[in-house]
N, C-alpha and C positions, 0 to 999 in steps of 0.2 A: 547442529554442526555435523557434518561430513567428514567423517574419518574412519580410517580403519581401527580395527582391534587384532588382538594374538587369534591367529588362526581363520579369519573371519575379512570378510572386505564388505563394506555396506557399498552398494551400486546405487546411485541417484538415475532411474529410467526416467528417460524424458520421452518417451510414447506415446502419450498423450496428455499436449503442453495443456490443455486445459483442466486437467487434475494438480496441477503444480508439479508435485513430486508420487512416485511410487516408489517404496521402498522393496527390494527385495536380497535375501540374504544367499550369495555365491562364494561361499569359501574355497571348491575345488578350484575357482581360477586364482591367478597368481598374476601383483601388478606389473603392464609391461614401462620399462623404468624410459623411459624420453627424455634427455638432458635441455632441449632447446626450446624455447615458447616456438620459436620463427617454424622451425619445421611441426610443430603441431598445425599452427597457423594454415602451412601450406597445406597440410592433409582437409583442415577444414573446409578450407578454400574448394577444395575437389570436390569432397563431399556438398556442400552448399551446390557446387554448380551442377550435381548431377543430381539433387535432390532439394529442388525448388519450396518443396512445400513443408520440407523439413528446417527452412531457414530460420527461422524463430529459435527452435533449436539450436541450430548453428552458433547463434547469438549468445545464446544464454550460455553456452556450452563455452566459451570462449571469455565469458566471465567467470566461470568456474573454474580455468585454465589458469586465469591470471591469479589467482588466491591461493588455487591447490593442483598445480601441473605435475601431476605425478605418470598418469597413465588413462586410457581410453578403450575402451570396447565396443565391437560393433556386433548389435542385436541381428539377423536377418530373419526375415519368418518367410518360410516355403512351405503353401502351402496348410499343412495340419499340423506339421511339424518345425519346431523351433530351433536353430542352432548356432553355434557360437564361433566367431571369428573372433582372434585373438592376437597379439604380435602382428599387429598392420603397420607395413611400413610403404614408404613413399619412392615408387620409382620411375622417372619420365611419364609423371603424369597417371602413374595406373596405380591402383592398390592392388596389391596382390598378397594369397598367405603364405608367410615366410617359409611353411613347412613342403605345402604341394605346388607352391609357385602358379598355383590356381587364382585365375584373375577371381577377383571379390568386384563383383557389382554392387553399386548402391542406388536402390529405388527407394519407393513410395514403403513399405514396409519397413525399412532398415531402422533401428532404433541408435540413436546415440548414449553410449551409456560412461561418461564421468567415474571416477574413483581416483579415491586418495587415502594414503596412509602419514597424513604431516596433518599435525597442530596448528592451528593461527593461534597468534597471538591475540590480544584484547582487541587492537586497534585494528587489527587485519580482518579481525572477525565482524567486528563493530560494521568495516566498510563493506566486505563482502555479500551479509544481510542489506546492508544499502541498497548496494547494486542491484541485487536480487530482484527486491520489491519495488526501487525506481523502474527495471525491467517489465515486472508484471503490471506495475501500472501506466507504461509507456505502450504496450503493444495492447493493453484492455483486457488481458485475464482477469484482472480486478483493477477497480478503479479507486483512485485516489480517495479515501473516508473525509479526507481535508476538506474537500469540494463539496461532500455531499452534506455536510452536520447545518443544521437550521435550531437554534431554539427560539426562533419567534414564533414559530406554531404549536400546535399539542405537541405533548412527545409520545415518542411510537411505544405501542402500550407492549410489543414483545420485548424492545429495549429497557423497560423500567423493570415486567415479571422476571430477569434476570437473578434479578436478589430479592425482590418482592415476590409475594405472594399473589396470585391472579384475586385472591376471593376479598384483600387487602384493598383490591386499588377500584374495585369493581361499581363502588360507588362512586366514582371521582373520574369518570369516562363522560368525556364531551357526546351529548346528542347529536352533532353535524357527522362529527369525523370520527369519532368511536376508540380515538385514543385517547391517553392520562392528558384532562383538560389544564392548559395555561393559564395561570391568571384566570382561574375558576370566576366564571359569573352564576348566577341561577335567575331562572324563569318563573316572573313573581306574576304572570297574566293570570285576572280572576278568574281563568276559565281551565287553571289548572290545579285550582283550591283542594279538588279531592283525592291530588295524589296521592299515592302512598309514599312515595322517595321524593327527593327536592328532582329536579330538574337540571341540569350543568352543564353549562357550554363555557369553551375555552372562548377569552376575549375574543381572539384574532379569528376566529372562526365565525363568533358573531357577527361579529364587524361587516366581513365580506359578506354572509348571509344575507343581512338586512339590508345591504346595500344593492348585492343584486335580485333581493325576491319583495321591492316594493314596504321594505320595512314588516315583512309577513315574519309571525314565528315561524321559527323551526320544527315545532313543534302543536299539531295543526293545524297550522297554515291560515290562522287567524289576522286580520290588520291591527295594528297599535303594540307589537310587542314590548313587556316591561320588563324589565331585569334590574338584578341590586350583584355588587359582589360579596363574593363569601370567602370573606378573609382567614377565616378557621382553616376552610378545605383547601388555600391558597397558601398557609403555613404548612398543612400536613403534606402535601406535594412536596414543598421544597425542601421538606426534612426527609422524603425516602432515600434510600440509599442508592446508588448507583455505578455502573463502568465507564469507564472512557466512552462517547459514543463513537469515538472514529475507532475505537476497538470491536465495541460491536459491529457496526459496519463492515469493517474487514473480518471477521467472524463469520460475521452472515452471506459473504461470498464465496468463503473459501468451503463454507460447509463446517467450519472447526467452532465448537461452541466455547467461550473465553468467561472465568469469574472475575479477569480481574489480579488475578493472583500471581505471583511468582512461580514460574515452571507451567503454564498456560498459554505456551509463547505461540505464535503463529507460525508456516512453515519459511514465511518467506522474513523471519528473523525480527524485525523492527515489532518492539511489547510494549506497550504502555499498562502500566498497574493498577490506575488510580481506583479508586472504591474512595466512595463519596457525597456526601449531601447533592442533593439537584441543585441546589441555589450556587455551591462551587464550580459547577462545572465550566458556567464561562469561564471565569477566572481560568481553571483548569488549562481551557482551551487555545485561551489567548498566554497563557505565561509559562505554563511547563508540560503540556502535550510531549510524549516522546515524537508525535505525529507532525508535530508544525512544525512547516519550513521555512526556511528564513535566507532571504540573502546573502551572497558573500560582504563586509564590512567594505570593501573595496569594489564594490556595484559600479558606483561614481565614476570613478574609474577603468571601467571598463570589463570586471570578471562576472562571468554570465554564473558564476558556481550558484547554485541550490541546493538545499541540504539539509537532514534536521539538525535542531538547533544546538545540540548536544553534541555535534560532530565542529562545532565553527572553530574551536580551538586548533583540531587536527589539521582541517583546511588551510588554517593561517599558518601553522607549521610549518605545514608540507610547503606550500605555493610561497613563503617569502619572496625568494629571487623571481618571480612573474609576478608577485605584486609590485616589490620595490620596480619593477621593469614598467608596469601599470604607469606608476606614479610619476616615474620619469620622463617617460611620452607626452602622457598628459600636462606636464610643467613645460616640457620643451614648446609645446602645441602652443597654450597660452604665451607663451614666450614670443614664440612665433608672433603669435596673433596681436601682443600689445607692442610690437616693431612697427607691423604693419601698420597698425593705429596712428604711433607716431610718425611713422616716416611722409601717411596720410594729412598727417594735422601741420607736418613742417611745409609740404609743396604749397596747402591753402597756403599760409602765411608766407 
């Protein structure tokens, strides 16, 4: 969360949107107090148009505004040297600093830099995190972990050494695809009699192998492949322990490494905790992901809202009067439409 402390202002740099956040700590400045969203707005607005490539910012910046509008800072770098505009205000169009009445240009360098010294509440915080991360996965800093989770193939064998052990799972690696094999089969061809280890292929890896290489093993490349499953190695898989994989995922974009744990959070807010059997995980995924989105209850209806699913109560709170509004359209419409009907079925007759 984003707040200040006694003495101290934490600055959210947006510099480079592709890092998320940089944190850096500026105590000697002091926040400039802005009573109004609308004239922030307007300064944004200036900025954005004079600073095309900085718009993403612009964007984020202006969710930031809406949760914690306290005050703003602008980076500029000339140069070798770094320097701080401070106290920007808004006048016919120009920025200028309130002290030297020196016009303030904003290019391709200028940074936008966010700060606040106020609290969110639970629910304020809860949506702000939202925002955030619906942002980064709207514009493709990171992409939604929702989209990307599969467990009909192997699972990825960096996602399981999480809480396992590499040297633990090392026997239980699909020969196709080299990650922790699904629905473990093994390779019973007499022509691999003298191995030293069984042989393992994840089903679904089989599958498609033999299908597209002539029924050839996988391993070499012999005709008549035989295989049996091995329901041991298929129990021990579903009993390792494991993280959210949409946590991993999001982890593994952001560069932040996650157990799982409480206070592991990601920067852009939305944590899911679970630690868990492999065999839970759909379950996991399909019923109480912090990750999964879900409809608004009033879709039907007409509300486009999206959200995870742990925020639906909030939504229905907040929006009553535009749903109830929803529902009354929608009845009037049919209303409409079953007049029509009949006033249609009176002319036949």
């Amino acid at each position: 969360m984003v707040v200040g402390h006694a003495g101290s202002l934490l600055f959210v740099c947006l510099y480079k949107f592709a890092d998320l956040y940089h944190f850096c700590d500026c105590s000697h400045f002091y926040p400039i107090q802005i009573p109004c969203v609308t004239f922030i707005e307007k300064i944004l607005f200036f900025v954005a148009k004079y600073n095309l490539k900085n718009y993403k910012c612009f964007k984020l910046l202006k969710i930031f505004i809406k949760y914690y509008y306290v005050g703003y800072l602008l980076i500029c770098q000339s140069q070798s040297n770094l320097y701080f505009r401070d106290n920007i205000v808004l006048k016919h169009y120009r920025l200028r600093h309130t002290k030297s009445k020196q016009k303030c240009m904003i290019n391709i360098s200028t940074v936008i830099v966010p700060f606040s010294t106020r609290n969110l509440h639970t629910s304020e915080e809860i949506a702000y995190k939202e925002s955030l991360t619906k942002f980064f996965w709207k514009n493709k800093a990171v992409s939604n972990p929702s989209e990307k989770i599969s467990l009909e193939e192997c699972y990825n064998k960096d996602w399981i050494i999480t809480l396992n052990d590499s040297d633990k799972i090392d026997d239980y690696i699909c020969e196709v695809c080299h990650n922790v094999a699904r629905n473990a089969m093994e390779l019973t061809c007499d022509s691999h009699e003298d191995m030293q280890k069984s042989l393992i292929v994840g089903e679904e890896c089989l599958k498609h192998y033999l299908e597209q290489n002539d029924n050839k093993c996988p391993v070499g490349n012999h005709v008549n492949c035989e295989y049996s499953k091995m329901k041991l190695v298929r129990q021990y898989v579903n009993d390792l322990l494991v993280v959210c994989p949409r946590q991993y995922e999001l982890s593994v974009q952001t560069g932040i490494k996650t157990t799982g744990t409480e206070g592991s959070e990601l920067p852009m807010g939305v944590n899911c905790n679970f630690r868990g059997r492999l065999k839970d995980v759909a379950d996991h995924l399909d019923q109480s992901c912090e990750f999964k989105t879900v409809d608004c209850p009033f879709h039907q209806y007409g509300c486009q809202g999206s959200f995870y699913q742990h925020s639906c109560q909030a939504h229905l709170q907040e929006q009553v009067e535009y749903h109830l509004n929803l529902v009354v359209d929608t009845t009037k419409t049919l209303q409409d439409q079953l007049s029509q009907s009949e006033s249609s079925v009176h002319i036949l007759q």
